[in-house]
DOSE-370770 format. One line per field, with one value per residue: x, y, z of N, C-alpha, C, O, CB in turn. Coordinates in steps of 0.05 Angstrom, whole numbers. Glycine has a CB too. Layout:
N
nx	c(X / ...)
ny	c(Y / ...)
nz	c(Z / ...)
cax	c(X / ...)
cay	c(Y / ...)
caz	c(Z / ...)
cx	c(X / ...)
cy	c(Y / ...)
cz	c(Z / ...)
ox	c(X / ...)
oy	c(Y / ...)
oz	c(Z / ...)
cbx	c(X / ...)
cby	c(Y / ...)
cbz	c(Z / ...)
% end
This chain:
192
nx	c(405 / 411 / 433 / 487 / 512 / 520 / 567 / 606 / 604 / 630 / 672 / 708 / 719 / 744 / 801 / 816 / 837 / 874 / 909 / 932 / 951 / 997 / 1018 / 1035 / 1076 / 1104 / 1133 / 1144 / 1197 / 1224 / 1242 / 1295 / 1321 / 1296 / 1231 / 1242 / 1297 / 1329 / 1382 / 1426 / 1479 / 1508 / 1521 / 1576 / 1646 / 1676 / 1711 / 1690 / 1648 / 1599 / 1604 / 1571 / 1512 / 1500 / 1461 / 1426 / 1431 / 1422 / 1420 / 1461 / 1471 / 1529 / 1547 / 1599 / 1670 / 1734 / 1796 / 1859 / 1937 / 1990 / 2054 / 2117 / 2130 / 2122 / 2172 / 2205 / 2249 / 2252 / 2197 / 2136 / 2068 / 1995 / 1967 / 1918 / 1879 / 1841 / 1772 / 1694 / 1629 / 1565 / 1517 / 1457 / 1393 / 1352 / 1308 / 1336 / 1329 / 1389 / 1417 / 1467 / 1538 / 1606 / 1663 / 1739 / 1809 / 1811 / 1766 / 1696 / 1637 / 1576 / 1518 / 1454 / 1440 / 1474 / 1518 / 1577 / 1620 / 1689 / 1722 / 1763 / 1794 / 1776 / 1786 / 1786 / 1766 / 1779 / 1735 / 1727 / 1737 / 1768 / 1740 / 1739 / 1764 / 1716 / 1698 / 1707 / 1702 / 1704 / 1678 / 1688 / 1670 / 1612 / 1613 / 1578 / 1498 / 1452 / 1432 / 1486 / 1495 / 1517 / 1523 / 1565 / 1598 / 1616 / 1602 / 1627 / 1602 / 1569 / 1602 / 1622 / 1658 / 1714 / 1771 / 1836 / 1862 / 1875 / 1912 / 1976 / 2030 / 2083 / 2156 / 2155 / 2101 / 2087 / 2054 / 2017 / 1946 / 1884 / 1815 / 1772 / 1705 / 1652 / 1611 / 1578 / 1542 / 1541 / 1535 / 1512 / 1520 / 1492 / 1489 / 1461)
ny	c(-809 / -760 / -755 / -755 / -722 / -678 / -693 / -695 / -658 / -620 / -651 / -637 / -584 / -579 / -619 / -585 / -548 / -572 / -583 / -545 / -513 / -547 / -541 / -484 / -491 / -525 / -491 / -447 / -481 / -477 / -432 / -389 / -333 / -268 / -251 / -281 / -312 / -375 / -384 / -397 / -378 / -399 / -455 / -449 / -443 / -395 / -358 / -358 / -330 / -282 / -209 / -173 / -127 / -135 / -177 / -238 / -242 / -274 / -343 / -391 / -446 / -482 / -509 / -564 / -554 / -567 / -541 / -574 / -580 / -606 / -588 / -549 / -537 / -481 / -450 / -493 / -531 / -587 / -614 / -620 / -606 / -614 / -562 / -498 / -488 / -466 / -449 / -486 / -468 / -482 / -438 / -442 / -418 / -439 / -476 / -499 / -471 / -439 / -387 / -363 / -360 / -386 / -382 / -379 / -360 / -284 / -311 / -300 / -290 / -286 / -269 / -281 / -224 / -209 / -172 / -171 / -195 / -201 / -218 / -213 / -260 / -271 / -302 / -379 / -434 / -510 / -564 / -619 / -680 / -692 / -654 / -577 / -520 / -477 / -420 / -348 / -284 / -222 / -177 / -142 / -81 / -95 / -96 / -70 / -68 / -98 / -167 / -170 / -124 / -85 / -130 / -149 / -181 / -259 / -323 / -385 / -455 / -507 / -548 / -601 / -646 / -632 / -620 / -630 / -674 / -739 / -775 / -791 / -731 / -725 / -705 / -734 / -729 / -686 / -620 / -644 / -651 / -647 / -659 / -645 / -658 / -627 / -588 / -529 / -491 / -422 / -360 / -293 / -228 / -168 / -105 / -96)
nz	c(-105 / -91 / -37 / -55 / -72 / -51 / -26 / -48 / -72 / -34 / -32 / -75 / -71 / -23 / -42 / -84 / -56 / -25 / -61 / -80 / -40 / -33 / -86 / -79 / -34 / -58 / -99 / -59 / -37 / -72 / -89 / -91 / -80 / -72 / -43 / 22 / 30 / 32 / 45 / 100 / 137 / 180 / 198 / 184 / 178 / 210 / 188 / 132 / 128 / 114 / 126 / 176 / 164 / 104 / 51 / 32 / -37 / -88 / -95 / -121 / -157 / -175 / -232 / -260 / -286 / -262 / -292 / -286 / -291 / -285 / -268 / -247 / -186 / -151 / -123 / -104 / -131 / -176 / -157 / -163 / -175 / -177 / -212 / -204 / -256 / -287 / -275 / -302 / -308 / -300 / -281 / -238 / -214 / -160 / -183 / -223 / -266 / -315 / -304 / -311 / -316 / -296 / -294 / -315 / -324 / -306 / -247 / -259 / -257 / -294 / -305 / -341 / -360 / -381 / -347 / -305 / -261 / -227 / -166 / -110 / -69 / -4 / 45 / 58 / 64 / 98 / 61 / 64 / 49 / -25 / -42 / -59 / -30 / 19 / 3 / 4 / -25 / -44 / -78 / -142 / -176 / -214 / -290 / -332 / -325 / -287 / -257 / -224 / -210 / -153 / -125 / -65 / -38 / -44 / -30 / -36 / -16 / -7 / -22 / -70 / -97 / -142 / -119 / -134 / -185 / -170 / -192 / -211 / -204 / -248 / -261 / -318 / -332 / -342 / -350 / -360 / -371 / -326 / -319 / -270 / -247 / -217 / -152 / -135 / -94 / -102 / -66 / -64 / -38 / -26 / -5 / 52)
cax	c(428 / 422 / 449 / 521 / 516 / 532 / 588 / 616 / 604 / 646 / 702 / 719 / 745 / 773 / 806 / 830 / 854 / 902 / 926 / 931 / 969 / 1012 / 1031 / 1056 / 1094 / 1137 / 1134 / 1165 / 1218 / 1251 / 1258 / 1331 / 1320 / 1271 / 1221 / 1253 / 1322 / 1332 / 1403 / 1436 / 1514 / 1515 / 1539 / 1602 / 1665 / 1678 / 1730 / 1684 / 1626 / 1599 / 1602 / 1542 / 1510 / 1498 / 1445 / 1432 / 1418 / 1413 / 1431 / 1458 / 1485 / 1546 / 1554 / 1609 / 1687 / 1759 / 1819 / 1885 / 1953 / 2019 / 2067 / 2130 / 2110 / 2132 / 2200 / 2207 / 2260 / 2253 / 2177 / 2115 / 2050 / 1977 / 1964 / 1893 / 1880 / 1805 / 1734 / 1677 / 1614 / 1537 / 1499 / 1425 / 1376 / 1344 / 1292 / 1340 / 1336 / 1401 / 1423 / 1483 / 1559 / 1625 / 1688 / 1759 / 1820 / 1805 / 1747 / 1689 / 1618 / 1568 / 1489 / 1447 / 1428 / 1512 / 1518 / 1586 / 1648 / 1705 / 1730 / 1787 / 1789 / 1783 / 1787 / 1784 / 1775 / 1771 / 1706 / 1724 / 1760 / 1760 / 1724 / 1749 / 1743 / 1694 / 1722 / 1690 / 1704 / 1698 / 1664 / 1694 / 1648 / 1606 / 1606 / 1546 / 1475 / 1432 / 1434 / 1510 / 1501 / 1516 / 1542 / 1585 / 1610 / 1601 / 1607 / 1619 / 1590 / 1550 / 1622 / 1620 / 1683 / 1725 / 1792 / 1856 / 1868 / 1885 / 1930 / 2003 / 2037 / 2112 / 2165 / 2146 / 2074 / 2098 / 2044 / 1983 / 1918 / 1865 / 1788 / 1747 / 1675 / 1653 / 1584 / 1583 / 1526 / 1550 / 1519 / 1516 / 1505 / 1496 / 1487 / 1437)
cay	c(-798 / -735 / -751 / -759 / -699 / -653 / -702 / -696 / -626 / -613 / -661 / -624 / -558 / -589 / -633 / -566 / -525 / -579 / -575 / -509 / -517 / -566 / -525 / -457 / -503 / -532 / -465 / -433 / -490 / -478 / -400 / -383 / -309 / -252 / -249 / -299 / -326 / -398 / -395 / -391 / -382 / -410 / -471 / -443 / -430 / -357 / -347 / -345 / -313 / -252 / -189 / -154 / -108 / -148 / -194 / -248 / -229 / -288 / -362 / -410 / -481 / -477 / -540 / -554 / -569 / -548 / -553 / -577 / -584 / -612 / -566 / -553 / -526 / -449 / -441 / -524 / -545 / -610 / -614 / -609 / -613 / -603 / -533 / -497 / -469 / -452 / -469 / -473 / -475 / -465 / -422 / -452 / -417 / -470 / -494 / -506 / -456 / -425 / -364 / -350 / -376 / -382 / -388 / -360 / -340 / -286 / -318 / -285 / -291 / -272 / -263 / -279 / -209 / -195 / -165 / -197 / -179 / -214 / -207 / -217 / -272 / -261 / -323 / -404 / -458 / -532 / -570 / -642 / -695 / -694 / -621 / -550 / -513 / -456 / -395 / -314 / -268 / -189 / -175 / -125 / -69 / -98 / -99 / -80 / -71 / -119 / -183 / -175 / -99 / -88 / -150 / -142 / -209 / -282 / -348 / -418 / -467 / -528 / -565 / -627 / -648 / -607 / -629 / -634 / -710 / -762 / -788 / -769 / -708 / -711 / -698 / -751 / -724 / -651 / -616 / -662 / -628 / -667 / -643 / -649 / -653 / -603 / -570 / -516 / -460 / -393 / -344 / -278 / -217 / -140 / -87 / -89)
caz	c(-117 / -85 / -24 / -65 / -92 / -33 / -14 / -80 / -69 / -8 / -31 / -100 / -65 / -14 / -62 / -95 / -36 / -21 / -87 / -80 / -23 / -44 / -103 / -65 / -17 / -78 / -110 / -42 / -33 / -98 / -91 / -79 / -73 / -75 / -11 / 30 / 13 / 52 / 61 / 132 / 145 / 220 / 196 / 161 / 190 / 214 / 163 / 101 / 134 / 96 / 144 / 173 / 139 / 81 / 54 / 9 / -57 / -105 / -102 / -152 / -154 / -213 / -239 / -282 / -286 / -263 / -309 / -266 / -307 / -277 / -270 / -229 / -154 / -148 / -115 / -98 / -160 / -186 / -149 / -188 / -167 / -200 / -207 / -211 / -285 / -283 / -287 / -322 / -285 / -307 / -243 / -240 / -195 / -142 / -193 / -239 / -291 / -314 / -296 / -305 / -312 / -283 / -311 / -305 / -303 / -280 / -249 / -273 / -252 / -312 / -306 / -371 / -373 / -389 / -328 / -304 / -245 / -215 / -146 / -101 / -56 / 26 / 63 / 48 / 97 / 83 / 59 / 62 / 32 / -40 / -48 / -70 / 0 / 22 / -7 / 8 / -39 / -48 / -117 / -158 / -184 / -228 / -322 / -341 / -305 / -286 / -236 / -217 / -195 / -128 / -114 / -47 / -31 / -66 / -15 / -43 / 0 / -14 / -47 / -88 / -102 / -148 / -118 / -158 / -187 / -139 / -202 / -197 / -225 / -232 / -282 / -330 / -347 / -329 / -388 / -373 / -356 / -322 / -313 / -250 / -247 / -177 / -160 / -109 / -91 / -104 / -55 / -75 / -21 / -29 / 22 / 64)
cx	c(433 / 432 / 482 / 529 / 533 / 558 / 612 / 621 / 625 / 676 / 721 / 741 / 764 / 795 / 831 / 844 / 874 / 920 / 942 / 964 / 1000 / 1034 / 1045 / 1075 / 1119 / 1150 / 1159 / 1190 / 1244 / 1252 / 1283 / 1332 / 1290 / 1250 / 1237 / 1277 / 1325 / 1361 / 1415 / 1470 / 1514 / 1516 / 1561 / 1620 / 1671 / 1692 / 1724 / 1659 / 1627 / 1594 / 1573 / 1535 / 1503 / 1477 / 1439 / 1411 / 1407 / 1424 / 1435 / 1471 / 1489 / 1553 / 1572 / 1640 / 1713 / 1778 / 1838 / 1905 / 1969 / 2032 / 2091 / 2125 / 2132 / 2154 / 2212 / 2214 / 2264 / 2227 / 2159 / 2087 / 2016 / 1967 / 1933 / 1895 / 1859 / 1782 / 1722 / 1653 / 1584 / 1518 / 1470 / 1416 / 1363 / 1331 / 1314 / 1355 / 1366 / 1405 / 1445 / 1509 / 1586 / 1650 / 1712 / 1784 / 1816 / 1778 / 1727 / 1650 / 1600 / 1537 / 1485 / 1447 / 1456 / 1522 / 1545 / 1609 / 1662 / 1711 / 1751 / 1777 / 1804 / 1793 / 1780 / 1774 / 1759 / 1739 / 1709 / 1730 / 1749 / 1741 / 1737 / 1738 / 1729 / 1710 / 1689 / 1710 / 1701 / 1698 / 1679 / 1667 / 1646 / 1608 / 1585 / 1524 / 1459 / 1443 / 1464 / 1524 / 1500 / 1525 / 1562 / 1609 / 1602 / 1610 / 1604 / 1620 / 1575 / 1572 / 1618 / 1641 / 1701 / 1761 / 1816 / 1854 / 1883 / 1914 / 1957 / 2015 / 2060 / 2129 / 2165 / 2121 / 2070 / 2070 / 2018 / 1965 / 1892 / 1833 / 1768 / 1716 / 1670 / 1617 / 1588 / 1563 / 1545 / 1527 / 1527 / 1503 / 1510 / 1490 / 1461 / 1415)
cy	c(-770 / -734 / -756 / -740 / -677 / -664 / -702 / -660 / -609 / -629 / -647 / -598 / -563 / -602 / -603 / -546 / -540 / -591 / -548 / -507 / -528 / -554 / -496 / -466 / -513 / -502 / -448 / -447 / -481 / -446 / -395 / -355 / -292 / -253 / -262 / -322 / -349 / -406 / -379 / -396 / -391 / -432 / -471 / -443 / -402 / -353 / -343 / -339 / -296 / -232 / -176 / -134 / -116 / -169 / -208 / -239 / -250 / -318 / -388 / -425 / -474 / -508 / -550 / -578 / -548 / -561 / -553 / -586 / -583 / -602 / -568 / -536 / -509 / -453 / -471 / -533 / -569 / -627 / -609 / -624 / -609 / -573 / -526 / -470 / -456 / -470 / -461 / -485 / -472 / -452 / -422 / -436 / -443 / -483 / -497 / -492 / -445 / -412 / -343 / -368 / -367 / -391 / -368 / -372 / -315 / -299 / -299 / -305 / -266 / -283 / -261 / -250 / -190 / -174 / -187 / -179 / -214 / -209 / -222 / -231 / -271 / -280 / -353 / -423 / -496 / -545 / -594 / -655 / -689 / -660 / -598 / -533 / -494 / -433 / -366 / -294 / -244 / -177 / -144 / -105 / -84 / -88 / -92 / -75 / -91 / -140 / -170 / -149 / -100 / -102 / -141 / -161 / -237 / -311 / -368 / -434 / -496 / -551 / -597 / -639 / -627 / -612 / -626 / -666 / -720 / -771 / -774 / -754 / -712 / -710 / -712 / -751 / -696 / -638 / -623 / -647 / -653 / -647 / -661 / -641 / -635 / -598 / -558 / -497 / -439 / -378 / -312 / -251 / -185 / -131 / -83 / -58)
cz	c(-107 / -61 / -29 / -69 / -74 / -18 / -30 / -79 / -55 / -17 / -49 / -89 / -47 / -26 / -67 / -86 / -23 / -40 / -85 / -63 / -27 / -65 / -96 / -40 / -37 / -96 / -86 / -43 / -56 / -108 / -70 / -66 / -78 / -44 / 9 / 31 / 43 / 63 / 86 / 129 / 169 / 214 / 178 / 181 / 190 / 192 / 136 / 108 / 123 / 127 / 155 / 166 / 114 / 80 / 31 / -15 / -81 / -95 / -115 / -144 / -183 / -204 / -255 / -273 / -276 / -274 / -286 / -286 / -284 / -288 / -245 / -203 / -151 / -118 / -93 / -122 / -152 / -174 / -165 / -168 / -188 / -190 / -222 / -241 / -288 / -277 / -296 / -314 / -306 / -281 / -263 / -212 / -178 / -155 / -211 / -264 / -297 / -312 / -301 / -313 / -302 / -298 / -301 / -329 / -316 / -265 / -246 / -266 / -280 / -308 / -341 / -379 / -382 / -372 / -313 / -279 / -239 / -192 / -134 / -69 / -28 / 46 / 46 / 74 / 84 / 86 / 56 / 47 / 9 / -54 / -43 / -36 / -2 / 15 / -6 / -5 / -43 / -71 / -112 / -162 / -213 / -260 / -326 / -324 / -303 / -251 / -217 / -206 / -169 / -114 / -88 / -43 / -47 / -39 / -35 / -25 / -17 / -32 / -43 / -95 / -125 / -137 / -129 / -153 / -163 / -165 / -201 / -214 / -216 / -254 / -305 / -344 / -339 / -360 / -378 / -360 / -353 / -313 / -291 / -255 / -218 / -192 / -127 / -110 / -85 / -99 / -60 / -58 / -27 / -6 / 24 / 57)
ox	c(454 / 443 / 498 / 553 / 553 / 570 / 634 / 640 / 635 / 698 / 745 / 765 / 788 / 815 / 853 / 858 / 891 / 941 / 963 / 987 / 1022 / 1059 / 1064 / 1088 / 1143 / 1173 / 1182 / 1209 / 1268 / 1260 / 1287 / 1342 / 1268 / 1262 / 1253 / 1273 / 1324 / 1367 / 1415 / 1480 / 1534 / 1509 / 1565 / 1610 / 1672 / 1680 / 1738 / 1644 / 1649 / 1582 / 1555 / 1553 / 1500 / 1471 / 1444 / 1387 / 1385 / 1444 / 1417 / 1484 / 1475 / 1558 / 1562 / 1641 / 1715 / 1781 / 1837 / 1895 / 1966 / 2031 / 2087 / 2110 / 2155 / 2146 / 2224 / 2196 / 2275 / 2228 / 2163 / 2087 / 2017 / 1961 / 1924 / 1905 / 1860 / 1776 / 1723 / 1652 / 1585 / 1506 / 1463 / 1429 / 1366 / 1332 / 1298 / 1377 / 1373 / 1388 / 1444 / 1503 / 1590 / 1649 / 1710 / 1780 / 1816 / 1761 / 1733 / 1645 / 1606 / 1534 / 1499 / 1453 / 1457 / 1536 / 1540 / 1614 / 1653 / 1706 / 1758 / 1761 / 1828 / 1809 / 1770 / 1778 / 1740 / 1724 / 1690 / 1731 / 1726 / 1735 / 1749 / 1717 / 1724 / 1734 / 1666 / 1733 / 1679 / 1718 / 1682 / 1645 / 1664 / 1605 / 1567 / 1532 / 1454 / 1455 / 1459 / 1547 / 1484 / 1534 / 1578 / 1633 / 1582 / 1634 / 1584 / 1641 / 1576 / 1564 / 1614 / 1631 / 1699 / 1777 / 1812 / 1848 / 1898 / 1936 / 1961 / 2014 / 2067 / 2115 / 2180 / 2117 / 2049 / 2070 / 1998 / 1968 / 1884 / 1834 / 1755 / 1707 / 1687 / 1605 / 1597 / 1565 / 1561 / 1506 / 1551 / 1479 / 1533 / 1486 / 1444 / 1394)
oy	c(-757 / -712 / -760 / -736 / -663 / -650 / -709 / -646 / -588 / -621 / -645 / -594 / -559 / -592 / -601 / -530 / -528 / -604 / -538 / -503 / -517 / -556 / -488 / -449 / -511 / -497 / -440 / -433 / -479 / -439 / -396 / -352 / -301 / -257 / -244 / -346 / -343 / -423 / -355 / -416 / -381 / -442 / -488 / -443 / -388 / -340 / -331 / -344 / -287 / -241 / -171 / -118 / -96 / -180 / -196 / -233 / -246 / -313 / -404 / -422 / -468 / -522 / -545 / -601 / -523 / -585 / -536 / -601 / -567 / -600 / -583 / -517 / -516 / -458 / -469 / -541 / -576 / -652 / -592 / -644 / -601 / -564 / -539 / -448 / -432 / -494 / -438 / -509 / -459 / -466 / -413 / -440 / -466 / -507 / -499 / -496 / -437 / -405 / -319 / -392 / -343 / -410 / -349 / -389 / -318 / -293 / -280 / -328 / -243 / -308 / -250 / -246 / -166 / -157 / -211 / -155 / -236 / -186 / -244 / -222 / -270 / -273 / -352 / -421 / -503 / -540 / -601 / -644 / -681 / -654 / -597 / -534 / -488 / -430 / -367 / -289 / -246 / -169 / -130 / -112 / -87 / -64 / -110 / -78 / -102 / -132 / -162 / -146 / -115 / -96 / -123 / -156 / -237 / -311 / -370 / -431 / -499 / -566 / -611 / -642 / -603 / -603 / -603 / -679 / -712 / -774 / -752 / -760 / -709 / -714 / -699 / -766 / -687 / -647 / -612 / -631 / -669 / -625 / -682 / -621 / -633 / -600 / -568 / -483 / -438 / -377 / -308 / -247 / -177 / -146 / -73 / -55)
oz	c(-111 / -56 / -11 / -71 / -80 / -2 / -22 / -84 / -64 / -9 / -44 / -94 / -48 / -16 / -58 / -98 / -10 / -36 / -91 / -70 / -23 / -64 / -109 / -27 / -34 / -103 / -92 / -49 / -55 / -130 / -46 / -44 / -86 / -23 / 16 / 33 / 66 / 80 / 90 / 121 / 177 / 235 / 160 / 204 / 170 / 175 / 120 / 89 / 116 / 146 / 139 / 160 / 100 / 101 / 9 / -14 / -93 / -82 / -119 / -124 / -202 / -184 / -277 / -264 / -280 / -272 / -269 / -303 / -266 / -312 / -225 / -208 / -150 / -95 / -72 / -137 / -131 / -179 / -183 / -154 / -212 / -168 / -241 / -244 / -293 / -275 / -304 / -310 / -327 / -265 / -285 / -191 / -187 / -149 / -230 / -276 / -275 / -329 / -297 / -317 / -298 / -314 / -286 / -346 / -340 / -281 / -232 / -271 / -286 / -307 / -359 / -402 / -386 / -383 / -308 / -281 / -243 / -190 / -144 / -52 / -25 / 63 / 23 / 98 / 70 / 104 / 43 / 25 / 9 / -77 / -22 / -24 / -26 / 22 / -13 / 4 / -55 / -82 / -92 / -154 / -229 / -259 / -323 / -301 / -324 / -232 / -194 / -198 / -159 / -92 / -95 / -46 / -62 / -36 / -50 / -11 / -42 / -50 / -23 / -117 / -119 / -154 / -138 / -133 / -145 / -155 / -192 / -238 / -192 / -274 / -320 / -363 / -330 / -383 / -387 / -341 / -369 / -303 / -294 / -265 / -201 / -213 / -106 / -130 / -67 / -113 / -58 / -62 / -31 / 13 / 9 / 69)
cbx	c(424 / 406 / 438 / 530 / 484 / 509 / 583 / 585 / 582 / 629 / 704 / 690 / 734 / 771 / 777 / 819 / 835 / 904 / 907 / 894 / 956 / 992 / 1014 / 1034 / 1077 / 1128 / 1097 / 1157 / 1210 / 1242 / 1234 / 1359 / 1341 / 1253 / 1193 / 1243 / 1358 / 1321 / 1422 / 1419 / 1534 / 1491 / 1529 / 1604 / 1681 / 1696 / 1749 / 1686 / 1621 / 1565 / 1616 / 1531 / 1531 / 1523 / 1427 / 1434 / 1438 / 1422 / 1432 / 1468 / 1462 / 1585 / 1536 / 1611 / 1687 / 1770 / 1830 / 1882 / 1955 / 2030 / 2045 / 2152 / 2102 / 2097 / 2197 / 2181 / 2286 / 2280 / 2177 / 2123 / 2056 / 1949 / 1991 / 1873 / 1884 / 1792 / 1711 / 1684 / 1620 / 1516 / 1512 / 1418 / 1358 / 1327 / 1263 / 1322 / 1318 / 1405 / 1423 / 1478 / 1561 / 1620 / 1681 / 1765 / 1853 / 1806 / 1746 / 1711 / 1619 / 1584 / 1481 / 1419 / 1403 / 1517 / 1489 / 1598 / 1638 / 1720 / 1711 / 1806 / 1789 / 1759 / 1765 / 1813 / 1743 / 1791 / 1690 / 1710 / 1765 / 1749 / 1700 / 1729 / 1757 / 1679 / 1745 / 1686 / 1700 / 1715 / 1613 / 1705 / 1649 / 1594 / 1607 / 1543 / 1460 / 1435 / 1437 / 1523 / 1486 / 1501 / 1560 / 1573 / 1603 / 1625 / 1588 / 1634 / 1572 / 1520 / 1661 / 1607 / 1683 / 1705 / 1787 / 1892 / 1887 / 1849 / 1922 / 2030 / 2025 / 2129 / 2184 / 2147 / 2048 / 2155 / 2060 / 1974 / 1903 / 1878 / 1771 / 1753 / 1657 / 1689 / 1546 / 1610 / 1505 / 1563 / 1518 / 1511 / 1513 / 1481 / 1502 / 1448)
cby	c(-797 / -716 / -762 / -773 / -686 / -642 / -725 / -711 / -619 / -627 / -689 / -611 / -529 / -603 / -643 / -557 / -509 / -594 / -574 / -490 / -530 / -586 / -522 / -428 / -529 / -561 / -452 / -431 / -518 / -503 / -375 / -382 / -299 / -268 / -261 / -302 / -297 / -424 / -400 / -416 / -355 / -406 / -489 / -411 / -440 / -340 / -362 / -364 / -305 / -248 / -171 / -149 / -97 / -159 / -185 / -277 / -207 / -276 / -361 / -401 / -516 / -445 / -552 / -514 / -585 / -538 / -536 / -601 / -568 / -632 / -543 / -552 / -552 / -423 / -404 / -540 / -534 / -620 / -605 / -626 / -599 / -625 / -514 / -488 / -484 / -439 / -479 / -478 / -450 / -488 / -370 / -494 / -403 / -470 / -489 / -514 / -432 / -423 / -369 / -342 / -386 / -392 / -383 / -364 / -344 / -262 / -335 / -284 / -286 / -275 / -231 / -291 / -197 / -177 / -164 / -216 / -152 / -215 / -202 / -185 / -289 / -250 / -315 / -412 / -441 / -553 / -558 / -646 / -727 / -717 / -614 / -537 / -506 / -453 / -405 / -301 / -274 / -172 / -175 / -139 / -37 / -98 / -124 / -111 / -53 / -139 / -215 / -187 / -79 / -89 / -160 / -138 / -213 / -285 / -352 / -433 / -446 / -513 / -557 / -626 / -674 / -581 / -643 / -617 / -720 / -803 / -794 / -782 / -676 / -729 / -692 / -766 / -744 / -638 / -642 / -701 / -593 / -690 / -637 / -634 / -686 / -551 / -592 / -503 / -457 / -385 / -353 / -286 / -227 / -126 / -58 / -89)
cbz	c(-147 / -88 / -7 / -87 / -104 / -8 / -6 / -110 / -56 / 26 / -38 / -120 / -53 / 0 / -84 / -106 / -10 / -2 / -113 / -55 / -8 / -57 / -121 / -51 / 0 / -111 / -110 / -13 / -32 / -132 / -83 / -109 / -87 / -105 / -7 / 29 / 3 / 37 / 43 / 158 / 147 / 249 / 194 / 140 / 183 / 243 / 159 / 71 / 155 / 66 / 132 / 189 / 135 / 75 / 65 / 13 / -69 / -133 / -92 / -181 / -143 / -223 / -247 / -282 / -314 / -236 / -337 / -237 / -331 / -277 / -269 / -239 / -120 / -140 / -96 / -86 / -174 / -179 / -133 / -230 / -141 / -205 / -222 / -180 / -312 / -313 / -274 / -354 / -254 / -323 / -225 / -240 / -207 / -115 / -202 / -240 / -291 / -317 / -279 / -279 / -333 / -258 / -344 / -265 / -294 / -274 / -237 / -305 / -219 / -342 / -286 / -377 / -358 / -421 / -320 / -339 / -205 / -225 / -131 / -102 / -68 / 39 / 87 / 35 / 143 / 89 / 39 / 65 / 35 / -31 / -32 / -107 / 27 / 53 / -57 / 48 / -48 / -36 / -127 / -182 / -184 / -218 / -334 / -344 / -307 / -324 / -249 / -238 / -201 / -122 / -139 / -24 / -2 / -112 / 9 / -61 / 14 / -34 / -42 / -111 / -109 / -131 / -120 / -156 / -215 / -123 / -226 / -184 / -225 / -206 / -278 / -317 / -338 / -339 / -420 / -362 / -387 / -295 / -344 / -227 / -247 / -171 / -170 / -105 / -65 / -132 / -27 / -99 / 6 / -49 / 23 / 91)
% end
């Protein structure tokens, strides 16, 4: 029996150092920010790139909905199209947790710790059938202290659909408001 013992011996830590392992490998994957932030712009289009000088500061996947209401299409009489009314988002850090939410008009980025801005939008460019396109933004000065200080810029990226309805808007259901489902990472960059 005692030659088991030292085999038994040797397997246990090993055993436990690729646990170990194992566990600061899922641990790293699902940090969004803080030492090491995993996201890369070089597959964006130039037009909603954040500037240099800047670096990422937090990022969240909002998950959520946009209101669209039919309506008549701005200076095209007797045209109507669906028009964007808002959204209403929840912003989850990469594991998950909440963080944060999104909503508008105006749209309106808010950190649990009530820490909240809006900003004025720089560039767009499309993201594929069916999805809300890539939009770069130039945060307002921040509400409040906490997460949402500093803020420079905000990228959405990572779109899910979000869309306006495929169903048809025309003077006949002029009024109706339809709600999309969307999920998009909202990247969030301060000064270097």
């Amino acid at each position: 029996m005692t030659t088991t013992q030292p085999t038994i011996s040797r397997i246990i830590p090993l055993a436990g150092a690729i646990a170990a392992a194992a566990l600061l490998t899922a641990c790293g994957s699902m940090m969004g920010s803080g030492s090491g932030p995993m996201f890369s712009q070089d597959s964006l289009p130039d037009t909603v790139k954040v500037p240099g000088g800047n670096k990422v500061a937090m990022e969240t996947v909002g998950v959520g909905e946009i209101t669209y209401e039919c309506r008549d299409k701005a200076n095209a009489p007797g045209q109507t199209e669906w028009f964007f009314v808002g959204p209403k988002a929840v912003l989850n850090d990469r594991a998950g947790k909440q963080v944060g939410t999104y909503y508008g008009p105006p749209a309106t980025w808010e950190s649990k710790d009530g820490s909240k801005l809006t900003a004025t939008q720089v560039a767009v460019a499309p993201a594929g059938a069916g999805n809300i396109p890539y939009q770069l933004v130039k945060a307002n000065p921040a509400m409040g202290s906490g997460a949402m200080t500093g803020v420079t810029y905000i990228q959405r990226v990572a779109l899910k659909g979000g869309a306006a309805p495929a169903a048809a808007c025309s003077a006949a259901n002029k009024g109706e408001r339809q709600i999309v489902k969307y999920q998009a990472d909202y990247i969030f960059w301060k000064a270097a």
